[in-house]
N, C-alpha and C positions, 0 to 999 in steps of 0.2 A: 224351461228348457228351450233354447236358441240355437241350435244346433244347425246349419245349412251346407247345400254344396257350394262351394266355393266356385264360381263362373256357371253356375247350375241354370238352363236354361229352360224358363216356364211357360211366360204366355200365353196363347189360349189354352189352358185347359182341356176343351170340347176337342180342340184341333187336335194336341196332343193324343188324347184319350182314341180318338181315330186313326192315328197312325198309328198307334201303337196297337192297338187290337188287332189292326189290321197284321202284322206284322208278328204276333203273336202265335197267330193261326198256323205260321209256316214253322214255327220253334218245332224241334224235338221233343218226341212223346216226354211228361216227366215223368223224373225217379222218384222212387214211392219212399220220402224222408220220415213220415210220420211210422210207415212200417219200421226202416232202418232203427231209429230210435224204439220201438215197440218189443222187438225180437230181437237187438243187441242182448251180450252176453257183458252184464257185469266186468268191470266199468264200462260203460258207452262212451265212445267219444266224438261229438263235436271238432274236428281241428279246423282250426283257423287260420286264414291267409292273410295278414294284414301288414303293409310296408313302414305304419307308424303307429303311434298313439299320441292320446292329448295330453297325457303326464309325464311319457318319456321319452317325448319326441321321433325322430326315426330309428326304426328297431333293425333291420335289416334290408339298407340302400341298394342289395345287386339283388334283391328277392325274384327267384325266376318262379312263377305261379304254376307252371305246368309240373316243375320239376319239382315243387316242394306238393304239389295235391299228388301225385307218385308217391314222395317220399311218406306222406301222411295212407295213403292206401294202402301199403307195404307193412305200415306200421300197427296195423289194425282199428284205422279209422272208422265210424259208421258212416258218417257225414260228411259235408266240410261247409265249414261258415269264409264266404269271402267279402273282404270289405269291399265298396264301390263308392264308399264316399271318400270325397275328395281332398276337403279342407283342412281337415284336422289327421288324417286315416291316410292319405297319399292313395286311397284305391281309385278303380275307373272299373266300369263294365267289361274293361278289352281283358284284364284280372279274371272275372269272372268266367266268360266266355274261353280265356284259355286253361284258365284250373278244372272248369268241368271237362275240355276235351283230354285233359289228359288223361283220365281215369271212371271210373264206373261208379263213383258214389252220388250220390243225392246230395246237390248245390243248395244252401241259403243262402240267399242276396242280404247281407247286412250291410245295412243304411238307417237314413233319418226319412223314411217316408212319409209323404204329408198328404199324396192324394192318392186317389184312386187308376190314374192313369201310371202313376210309377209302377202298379203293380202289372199291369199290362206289358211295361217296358223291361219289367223284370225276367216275365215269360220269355218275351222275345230274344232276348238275350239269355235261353237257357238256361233260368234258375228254378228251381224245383219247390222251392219254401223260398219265404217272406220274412224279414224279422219289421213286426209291427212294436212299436215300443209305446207304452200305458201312457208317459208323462211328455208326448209330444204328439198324441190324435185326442180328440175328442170324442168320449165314447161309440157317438153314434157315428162317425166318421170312421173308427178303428173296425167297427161293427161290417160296416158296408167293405170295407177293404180285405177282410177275412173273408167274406162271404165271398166276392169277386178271387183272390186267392182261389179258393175251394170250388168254385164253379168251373176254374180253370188247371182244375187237377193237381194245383199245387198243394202244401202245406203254409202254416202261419203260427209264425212262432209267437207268442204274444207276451211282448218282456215288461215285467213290473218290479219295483224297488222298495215295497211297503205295501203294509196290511189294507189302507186305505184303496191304492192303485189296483191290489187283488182285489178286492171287496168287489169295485166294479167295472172289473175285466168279465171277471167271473158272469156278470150280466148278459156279456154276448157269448157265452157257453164256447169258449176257446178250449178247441183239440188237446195242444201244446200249452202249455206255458212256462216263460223263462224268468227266472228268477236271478236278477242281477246282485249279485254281493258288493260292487262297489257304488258309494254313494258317489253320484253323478254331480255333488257341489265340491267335497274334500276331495274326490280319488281315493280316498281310503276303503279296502275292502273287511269287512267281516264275514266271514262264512255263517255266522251265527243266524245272517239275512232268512239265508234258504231254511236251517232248523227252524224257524219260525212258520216261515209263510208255506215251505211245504206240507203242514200241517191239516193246512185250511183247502187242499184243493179235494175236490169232491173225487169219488172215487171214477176211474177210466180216464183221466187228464193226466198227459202224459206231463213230468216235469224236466225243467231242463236245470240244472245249476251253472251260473257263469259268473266267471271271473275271483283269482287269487288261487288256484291249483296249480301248486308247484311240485308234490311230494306224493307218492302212494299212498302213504298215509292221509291226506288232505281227503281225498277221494273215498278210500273207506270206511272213514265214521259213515257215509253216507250210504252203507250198500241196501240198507231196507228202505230206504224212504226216498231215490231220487233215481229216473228212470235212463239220466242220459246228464253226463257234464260237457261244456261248450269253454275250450282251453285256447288261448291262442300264445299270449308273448311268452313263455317259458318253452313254447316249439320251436317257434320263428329264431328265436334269439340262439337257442340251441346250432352246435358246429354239426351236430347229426339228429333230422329233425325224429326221423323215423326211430330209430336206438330211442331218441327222448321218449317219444310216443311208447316205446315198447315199455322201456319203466315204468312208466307212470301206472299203464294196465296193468301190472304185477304187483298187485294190490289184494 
């Protein structure tokens, strides 16, 4: 997986790591996403903010982030996942920063994070959960970045695509875990992913399913075995995102 921000600026590390801690400290308390998820009421949902994707290119070019994380609260959101990478995704932090002030739910920063000080950066810019992904940290890096997450009151969502990736996630005893249905080489989604792998988490790990719910039905096979789904391009793309959102829950 090769995945980066596009103009994404590194450098020192240490240096980074320091401003941003610093800067961190002054963020607003976070929202408790792991509860949101925990005590949703069948279906849970994840909505997502994102202005593109890498399969089908720009999904909705005048995207106001304030106004669709409203239209997504209204709608009976628990969460909201907003993108901030750049490259592929068209998001940016100022996304994040305005989709949380517009409303009261609990923020994930979705990105391709690869250190430790992004997750600092994440704080600072008022996001409340982390999406750490299996097949671009290395265990014992993924490890350390969860633990600084949770030290810092956030949550960490911990996304894998195979039995393998779960096998050893599962090692660093992740909260959450997110189970992606599309494979990250074709784009191709199967729901069959999550029947599988939600199988295998130990009991009290909260599960997420993401990606390919388009239908109430999609959603319902899944009402015993999956604690919260993470929906994005069938909202976004939607003329009313909130109305979409309301179908989908009428399940």
């Amino acid at each position: 997986m090769n995945h980066r921000r596009g103009g994404r600026r590194y450098g020192d590390s240490a240096a980074q790591g320091r401003h941003w801690r610093e800067r961190a400290g002054d963020a607003p308390p976070p929202r408790d996403f792991h509860r949101a998820l925990a005590e949703g009421a069948f279906p849970t949902v994840i909505a997502e903010i994102k202005r593109a994707s890498p399969s089908k290119g720009p999904l909705r070019p005048d995207l106001d982030p304030a106004q669709l994380a409203r239209a997504y609260e209204a709608g009976g959101a628990a969460a909201l996942s907003i993108l901030t990478e750049e490259e592929h995704f068209r998001g940016s932090l100022d996304d994040l920063v305005a989709g949380r002030a517009a409303c009261s739910l609990p923020v994930l920063r979705k990105d391709f994070l690869l250190e430790p000080w992004e997750v600092y950066e994440a704080r600072a810019h008022g996001a409340d959960a982390v999406l750490l992904i299996a097949a671009a940290l290395e265990i014992q890096k993924l490890g350390e970045m969860q633990s600084l997450a949770h030290q810092l009151g956030m949550a960490a969502l911990v996304e894998v695509h195979d039995e393998k990736e779960l096998a050893e996630v599962l090692t660093v005893e992740p909260r959450i875990v997110g189970i992606n249905n599309r494979n990250l080489k074709t784009f191709e989604v199967d729901l069959q992913t999550t029947t599988r792998l939600v199988a295998a988490l130990p009991k009290g790990v909260l599960s997420v399913s993401e990606s390919g719910f388009t239908a109430p039905a999609d959603l319902a096979g899944f009402k015993n075995s999956v604690d919260a789904f993470l929906i994005g391009e069938s909202l976004v793309t939607s003329q009313d995102s909130e109305s979409a959102l309301r179908r989908l829950k009428n399940c």
